[in-house]
N, C-alpha and C positions, 0 to 999 in steps of 0.2 A: 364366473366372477372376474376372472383376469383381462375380458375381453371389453370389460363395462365403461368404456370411455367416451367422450365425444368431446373434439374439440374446434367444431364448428356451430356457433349458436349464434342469434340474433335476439337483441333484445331492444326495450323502450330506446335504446339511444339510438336507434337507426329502423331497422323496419320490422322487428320483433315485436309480439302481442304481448309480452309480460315485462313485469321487471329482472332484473336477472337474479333474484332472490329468488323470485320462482320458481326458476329455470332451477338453480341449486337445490333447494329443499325437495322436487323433486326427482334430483339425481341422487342425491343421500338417500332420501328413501329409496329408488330402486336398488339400491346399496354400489352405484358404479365408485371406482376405484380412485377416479382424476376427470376432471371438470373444465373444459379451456370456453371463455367467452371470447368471440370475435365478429364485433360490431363492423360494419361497413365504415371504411375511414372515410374522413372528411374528401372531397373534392376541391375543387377551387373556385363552383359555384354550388349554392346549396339544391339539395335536391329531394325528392319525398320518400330514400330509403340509404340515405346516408347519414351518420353522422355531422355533426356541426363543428367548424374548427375550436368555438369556444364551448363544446363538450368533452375535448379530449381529455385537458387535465382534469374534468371532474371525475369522466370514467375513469383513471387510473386511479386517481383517489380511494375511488367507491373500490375499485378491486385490489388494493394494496388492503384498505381496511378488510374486507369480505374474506380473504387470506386469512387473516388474523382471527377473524368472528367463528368460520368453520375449521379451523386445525385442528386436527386429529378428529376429522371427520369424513374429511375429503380431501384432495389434492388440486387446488384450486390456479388455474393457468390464464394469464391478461392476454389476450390476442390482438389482431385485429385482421381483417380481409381488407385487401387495398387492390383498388383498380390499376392495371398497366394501361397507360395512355401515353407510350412513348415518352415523349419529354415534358408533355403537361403535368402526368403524376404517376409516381410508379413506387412499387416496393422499397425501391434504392435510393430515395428523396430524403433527402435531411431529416426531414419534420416526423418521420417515421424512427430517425434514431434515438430511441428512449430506451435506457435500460429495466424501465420497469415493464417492456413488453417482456414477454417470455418466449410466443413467436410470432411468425405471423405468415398469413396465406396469402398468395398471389394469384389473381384472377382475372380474365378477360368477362366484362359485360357491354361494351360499346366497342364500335368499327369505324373507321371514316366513310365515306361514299366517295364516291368519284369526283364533287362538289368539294369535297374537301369537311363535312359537316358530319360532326359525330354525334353519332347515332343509337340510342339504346335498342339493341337486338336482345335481351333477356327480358323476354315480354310471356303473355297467352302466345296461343296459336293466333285466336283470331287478328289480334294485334301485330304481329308479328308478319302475318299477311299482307296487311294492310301498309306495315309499314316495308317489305321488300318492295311494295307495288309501288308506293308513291315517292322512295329516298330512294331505288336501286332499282329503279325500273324493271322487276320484276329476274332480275340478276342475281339467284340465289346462289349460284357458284361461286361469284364476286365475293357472294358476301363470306361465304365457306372459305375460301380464300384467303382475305383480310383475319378473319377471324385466327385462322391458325399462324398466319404471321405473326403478328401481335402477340400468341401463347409463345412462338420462338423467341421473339424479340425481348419477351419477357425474361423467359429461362436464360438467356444471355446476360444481359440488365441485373439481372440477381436482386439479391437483399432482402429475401424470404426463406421460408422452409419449406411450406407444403405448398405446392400446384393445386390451385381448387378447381372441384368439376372440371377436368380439361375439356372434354368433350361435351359440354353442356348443351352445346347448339345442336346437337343431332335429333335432339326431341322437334324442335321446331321446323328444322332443313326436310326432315322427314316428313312431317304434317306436310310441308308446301308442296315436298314434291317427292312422294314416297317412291323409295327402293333408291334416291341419293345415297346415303350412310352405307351401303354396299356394296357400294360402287367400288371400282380396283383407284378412281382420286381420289374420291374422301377416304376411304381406308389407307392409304398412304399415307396422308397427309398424318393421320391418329397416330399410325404406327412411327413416322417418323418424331414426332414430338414426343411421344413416351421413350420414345429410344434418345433421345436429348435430353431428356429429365432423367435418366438412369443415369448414363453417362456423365453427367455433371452432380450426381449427388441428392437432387431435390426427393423428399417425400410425396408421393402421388398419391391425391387424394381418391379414394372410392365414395362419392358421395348418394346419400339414401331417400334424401331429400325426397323424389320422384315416385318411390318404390311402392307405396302403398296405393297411392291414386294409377297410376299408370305398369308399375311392376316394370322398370328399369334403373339403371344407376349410372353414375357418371364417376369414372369409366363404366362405357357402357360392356354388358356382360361379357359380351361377344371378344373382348380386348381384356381378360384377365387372365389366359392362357402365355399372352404377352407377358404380362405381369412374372407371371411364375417361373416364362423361359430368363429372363431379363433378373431375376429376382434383385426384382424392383423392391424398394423400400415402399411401403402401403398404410397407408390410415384407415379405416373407416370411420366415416363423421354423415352425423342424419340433418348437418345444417338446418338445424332445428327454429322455427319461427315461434313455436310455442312448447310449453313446459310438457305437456303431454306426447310431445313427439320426440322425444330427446333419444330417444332408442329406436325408434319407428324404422324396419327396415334394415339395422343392424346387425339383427341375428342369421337372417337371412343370406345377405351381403356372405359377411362372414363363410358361413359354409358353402354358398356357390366356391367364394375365392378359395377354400380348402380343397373342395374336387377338383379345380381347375389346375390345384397345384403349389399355391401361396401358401406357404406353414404356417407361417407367424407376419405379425403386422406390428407396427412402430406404437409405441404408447410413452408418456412422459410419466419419469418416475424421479421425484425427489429433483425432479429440474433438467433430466436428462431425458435424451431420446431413446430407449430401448427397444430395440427386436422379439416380442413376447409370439411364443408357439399360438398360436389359432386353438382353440378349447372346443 
């Protein structure tokens, strides 16, 4: 029971299948303990899995109410995931300082190209192919590259809590061109960015998103040993699209990170971030 949280979710306001009533009612029935919603935040053009600028005040509305409708049933958290795009848009931009967020994730989903033209790499595989081949001239290290800069450039930049998926790209880097991600430069690259998220304090995300289709997570498995030496502050979140996946992968997660060596993981209690033992 102590473990039953998730505070990475997507709903109708961005590229979620339900509404976030959904998502709650059935969290409360699984009987989880705290509930964080976090929509993709607006951009600065619109796009098919973000947020809209004039949706924000309504979602905070809806979850200041929703607060109120579930107390003393759950423990209800206003989020949001927000793109780093250097000085286009990033966690530390004004329009994200709201005191009705509670917290909020920081995330790399687009790269520049050598063009100068940014580019969504959080795609399928086949997509993702297609698109190294024709933006990046088939320059997958380029992109691995960019990719991790921008997670540094982030953790510097600030004005978030949690690091989401850091290493989210290795699913795809792999697909293009397998046995990359074990390589002694992409393994550095992981290692050094989690060791800059320690270092500076952030929460690093394990996310489970992946785990039932493919049986990986982000951090990928292989980097939680890291976790345990580093004892890194850790979340687990199942970045949930829809209401029946709101656990998907968490139990799981969980106990790898226990043998690996991680006690306890970060959970929000009464407003605050606490350290809870692993069950």
């Amino acid at each position: 029971m102590q473990n039953l949280t998730n505070y990475h979710s997507h709903s109708l306001y961005c590229d979620g299948h339900a509404p976030i009533t959904s998502f709650i009612d059935e969290a409360v029935r699984q009987g989880f303990t705290s509930y964080g919603v976090s929509p993709h935040a607006p951009l600065p053009w619109p796009t098919r899995w973000t947020m809209l600028d004039i949706e924000m005040p309504v979602y905070l509305y809806e979850m200041k109410c929703l607060k109120e409708r579930y107390r003393g049933k759950i423990e209800l958290y206003c989020g949001l995931e927000i793109d780093y795009i250097d000085s286009v848009i990033n966690p530390h931009a004004t329009i994200f300082h709201d005191e009705a967020l509670d917290y909020k994730i920081g995330s790399v989903h687009l790269v520049y190209n050598r063009s100068g033209e940014l580019v969504d790499i959080d795609l399928n595989a086949e997509r993702f192919i297609k698109v190294i081949h024709d933006k990046f001239d088939n320059d997958v290290e380029y992109v691995i590259d960019k990719y991790f800069e921008a997670e540094t450039d982030m953790l510097m930049t600030g004005g978030f809590d949690i690091v989401g998926h850091l290493d989210k790209i290795s699913r795809n880097v792999e697909t293009f061109h397998k046995g990359v991600t074990s390589g002694r430069h992409y393994s550095g690259l992981v290692t050094k960015v989690i060791e800059t998220a320690v270092k500076m304090g952030y929460i690093i995300e394990v996310n489970t998103k992946a785990f039932e289709k493919q049986g990986i997570t982000f951090v990928n498995r292989e980097h939680y040993p890291l976790l345990a030496d580093l004892r890194a502050k850790v979340v687990v979140n199942s970045d949930s699209h829809y209401p029946a996946l709101i656990n998907a992968g968490r139990m799981q997660a969980l106990n790898d990170l226990k043998t690996a060596g991680v006690t306890c993981v970060m959970q929000l209690h009464h407003g605050k971030w606490c350290s809870v033992p692993i069950g």
